[in-house]
N, C-alpha and C positions, 0 to 999 in steps of 0.2 A: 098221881104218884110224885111224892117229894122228891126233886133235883139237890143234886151235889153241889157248892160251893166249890169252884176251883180258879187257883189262882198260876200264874204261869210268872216267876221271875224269870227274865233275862228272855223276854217274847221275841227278838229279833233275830237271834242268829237259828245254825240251819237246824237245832234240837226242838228249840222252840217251834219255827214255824211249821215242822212237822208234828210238833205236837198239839198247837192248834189246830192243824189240815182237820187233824183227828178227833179232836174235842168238838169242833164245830156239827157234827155229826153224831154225836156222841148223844142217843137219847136219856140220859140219865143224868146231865154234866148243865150247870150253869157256869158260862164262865167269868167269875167276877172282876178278875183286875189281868191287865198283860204288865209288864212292867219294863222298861229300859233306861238304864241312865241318860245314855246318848240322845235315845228319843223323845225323851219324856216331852210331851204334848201334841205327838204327830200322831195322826190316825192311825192306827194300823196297817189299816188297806194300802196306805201309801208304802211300806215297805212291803208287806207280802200283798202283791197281785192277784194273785190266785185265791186269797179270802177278801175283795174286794165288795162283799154287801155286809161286811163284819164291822159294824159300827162301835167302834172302841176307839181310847187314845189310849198310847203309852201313857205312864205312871213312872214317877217315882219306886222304886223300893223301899217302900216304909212298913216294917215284919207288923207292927201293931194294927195297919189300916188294912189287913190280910183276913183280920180276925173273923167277917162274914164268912171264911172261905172252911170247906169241913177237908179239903188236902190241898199243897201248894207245890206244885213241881217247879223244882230250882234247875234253872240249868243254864249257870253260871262258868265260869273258866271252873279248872283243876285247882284248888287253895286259895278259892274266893268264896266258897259254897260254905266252908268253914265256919267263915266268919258273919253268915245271916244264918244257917242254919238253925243253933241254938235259940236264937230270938223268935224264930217263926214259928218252932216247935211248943213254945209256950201258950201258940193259939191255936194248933191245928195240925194234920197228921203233913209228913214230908215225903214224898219221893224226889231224893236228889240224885241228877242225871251227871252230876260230874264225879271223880275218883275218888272224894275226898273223905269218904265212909265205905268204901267195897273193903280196902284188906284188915283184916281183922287185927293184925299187928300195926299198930300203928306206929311202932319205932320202924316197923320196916317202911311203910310211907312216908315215915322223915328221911330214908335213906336215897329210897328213888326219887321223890319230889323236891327233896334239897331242900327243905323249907319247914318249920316246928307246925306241927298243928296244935293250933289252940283250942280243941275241943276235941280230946282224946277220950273221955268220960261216957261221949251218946255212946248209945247199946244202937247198933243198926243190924238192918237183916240184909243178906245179900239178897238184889233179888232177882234172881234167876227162877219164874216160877217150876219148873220144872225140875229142880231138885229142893227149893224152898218154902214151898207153896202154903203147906201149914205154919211156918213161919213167919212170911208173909201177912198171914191174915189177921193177926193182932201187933204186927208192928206199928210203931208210931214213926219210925224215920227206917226206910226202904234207899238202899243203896243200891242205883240201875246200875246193871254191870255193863262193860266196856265190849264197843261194838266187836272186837276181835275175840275174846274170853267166850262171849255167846258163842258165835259160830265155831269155836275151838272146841269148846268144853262139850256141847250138845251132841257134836262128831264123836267125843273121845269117851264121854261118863258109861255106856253100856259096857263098853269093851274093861275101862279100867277097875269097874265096880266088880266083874266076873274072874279080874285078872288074867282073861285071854290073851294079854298084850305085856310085853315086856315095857315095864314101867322106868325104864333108864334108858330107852331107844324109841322116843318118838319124835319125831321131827316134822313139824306144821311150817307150813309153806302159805302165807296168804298174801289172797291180792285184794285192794282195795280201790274202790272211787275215790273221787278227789274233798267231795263233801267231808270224807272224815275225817278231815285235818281243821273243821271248823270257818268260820267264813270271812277271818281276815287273811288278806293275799301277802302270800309271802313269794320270795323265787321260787322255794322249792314248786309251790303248786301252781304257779299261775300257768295260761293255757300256754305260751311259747316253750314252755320248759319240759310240761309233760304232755302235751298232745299229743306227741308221737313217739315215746318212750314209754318204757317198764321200768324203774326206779326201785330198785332195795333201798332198804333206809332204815339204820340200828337196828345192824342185821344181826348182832348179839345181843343185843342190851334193850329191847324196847321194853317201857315201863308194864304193858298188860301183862309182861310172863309171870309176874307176881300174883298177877287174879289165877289164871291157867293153872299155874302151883297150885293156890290153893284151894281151889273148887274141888282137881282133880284128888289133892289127896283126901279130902273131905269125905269124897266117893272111894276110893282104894280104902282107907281105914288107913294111912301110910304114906310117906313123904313120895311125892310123884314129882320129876323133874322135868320139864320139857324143854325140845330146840324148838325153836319161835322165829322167825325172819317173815319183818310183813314187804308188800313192796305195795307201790304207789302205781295204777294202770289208768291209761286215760280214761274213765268214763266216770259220770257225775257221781254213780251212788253204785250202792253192792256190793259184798264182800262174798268171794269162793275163797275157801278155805279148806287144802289138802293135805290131809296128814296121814305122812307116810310108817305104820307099826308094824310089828315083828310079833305074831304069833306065838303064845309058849309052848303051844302044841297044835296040832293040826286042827283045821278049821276049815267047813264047808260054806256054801254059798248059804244055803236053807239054815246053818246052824246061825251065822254071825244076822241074818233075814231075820229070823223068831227073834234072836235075844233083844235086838234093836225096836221090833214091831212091841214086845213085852215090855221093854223098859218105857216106853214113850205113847202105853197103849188108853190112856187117860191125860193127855196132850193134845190139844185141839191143834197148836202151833206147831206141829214136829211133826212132815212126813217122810214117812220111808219109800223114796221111788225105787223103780224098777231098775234105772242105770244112776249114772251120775247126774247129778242136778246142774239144771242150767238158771244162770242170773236171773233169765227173764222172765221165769216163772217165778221170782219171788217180789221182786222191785216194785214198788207203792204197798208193798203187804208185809203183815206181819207174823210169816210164816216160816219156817226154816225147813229147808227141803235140803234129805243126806240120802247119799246112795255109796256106796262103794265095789269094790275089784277087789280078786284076790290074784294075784301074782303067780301062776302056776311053775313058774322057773323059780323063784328065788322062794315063796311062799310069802313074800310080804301082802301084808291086807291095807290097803291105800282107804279111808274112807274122805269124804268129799262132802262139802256142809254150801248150802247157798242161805244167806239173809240180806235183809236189804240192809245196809247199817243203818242207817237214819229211822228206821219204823223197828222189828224185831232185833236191831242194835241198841236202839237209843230210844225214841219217843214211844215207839208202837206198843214197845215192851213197860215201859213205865205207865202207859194206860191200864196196860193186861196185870200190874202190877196193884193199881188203884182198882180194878175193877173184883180183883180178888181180897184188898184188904177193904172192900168195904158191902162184901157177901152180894157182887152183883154176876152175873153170867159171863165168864171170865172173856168170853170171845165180845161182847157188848164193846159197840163202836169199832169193832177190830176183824169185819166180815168183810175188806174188802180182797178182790185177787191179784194176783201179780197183773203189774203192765207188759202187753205183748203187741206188736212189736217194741 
């Protein structure tokens, strides 16, 4: 059976090397080129340990010598993906893991990134399989959506889609590993500063509310506005994500149970537990585990999302991405479980 051609720009930092962990495994996936500036001519192995019998060098980034490749995951910074994009696309399908094709208005992405993009023109799909999935499947440049917006939107689209939930009062609470701030050290992240701290940070303003906006009102039929505050919690990787909504009418345990099990009931990646989801059932996986509470004093309905960000935030999902736009068994390479302990 014919292998896929796949190319991986920007193989060194933490999107890439999860995305290799996963291609390496991956029965369908040849992988042709890794690419880093910085690295260009070092093994692989020698920056990622953990794929130490992966006989490769970094590369160059050159979109034309890509052309063997039949998809090329770029996962490059936020308004660097811009500017290879277009070129790469000329040989071969994209899935790009950085911001620089998820909002659909792209004057709003000049607003939050502060910066003109120079290739407003690509048509992209968002790709969140599970509300995009046929869309997905003949796009030619797939936009992975941002670790926070998964775990947000996954929690919120049944409830918003039925309008159970009052769409001007919802307020997401998430917390985050350290990995998702990418793998150069800054103070914020390094281990003296948050090792033993919980850290909020652009507790109004952080850029993903613009994906959350728009997925959710995509699903409402209707402008959906969310409160959004992430915080920074010492551990490597993971994202819980709690959001707290307001009922517009009364709701039972069994009722908000069905609607969630129905919306998500042709989802290999989306389970509905029994209580609230704990991290550790998700981390090395790419799966997204929601449970919620209903509030029997006030009636609020808290629902609660675990992903790992680094696999069903970032890499895991832009495989389950590839593996649907190119008619292969969507969970393929993407069967492994959470790590416990």
């Amino acid at each position: 059976m014919a292998k896929l051609g796949v190319s991986v720009i920007g193989g060194s930092g933490y999107t890439g090397a999860e995305l290799l962990r996963i291609l390496v495994r991956h029965a369908r996936v040849r992988i042709r080129h890794v690419t880093s500036r910085e690295l260009s001519g070092t093994p692989v192995s020698q920056r990622l340990p953990n794929l130490n019998w992966l006989d490769m060098q970094y590369e160059m980034p050159v979109p034309k010598q890509l052309s063997d490749s039949d998809v090329v995951f770029v996962c490059t910074p936020h308004t660097s993906s811009m500017e290879i994009v277009p070129e790469v696309l000329e040989h071969c399908r994209v899935v790009d893991i950085s911001a620089d094709y998820r909002l659909a208005d792209r004057k709003l992405y000049e607003e939050i990134y502060e910066v003109k993009h120079t290739s407003p023109q690509l048509k992209s799909v968002y790709g969140l399989p599970e509300l995009h999935r046929n869309e997905i499947a003949s796009a030619d440049l797939v936009a992975n959506p941002g670790c926070y917006p998964t775990g947000a939107v996954l929690a919120l689209a049944p409830l918003v889609r039925k309008a159970l939930i009052e769409d001007d009062r919802i307020i997401i609470d998430a917390k985050s590993g350290s990995s998702g701030a990418g793998i150069k050290p800054t103070a914020f992240t390094s281990h003296a500063e948050c090792a033993n701290a919980v850290k909020p940070y652009n507790v109004t303003g952080h850029r993903h509310i613009a994906e959350i906006d728009q997925e959710l009102s995509l699903v409402a039929g209707k402008d959906v506005r969310v409160n959004f505050t992430p915080h920074l919690v010492p551990i490597s990787r993971g994202i819980l994500t709690t959001c707290h909504t307001f009922p517009t009418g009364k709701v039972t345990e069994d009722k908000v149970r069905s609607l969630f099990t129905d919306f998500y009931k042709d989802c290999p990646f989306v389970r509905i537990r029994p209580e609230v989801p704990d991290l550790r059932g998700v981390l090395g996986s790419n799966f997204c585990d929601i449970g919620f509470s209903i509030d029997a004093r006030t009636g609020r309905l808290v629902v609660v999302s675990a992903i790992d960000n680094l696999t069903k935030g970032a890499s895991g999902q832009a495989v389950q991405n590839m593996n649907i736009m190119f008619k292969l068994p969507e969970t393929l390479g993407l069967d492994s479980l959470g790590l416990y302990p």
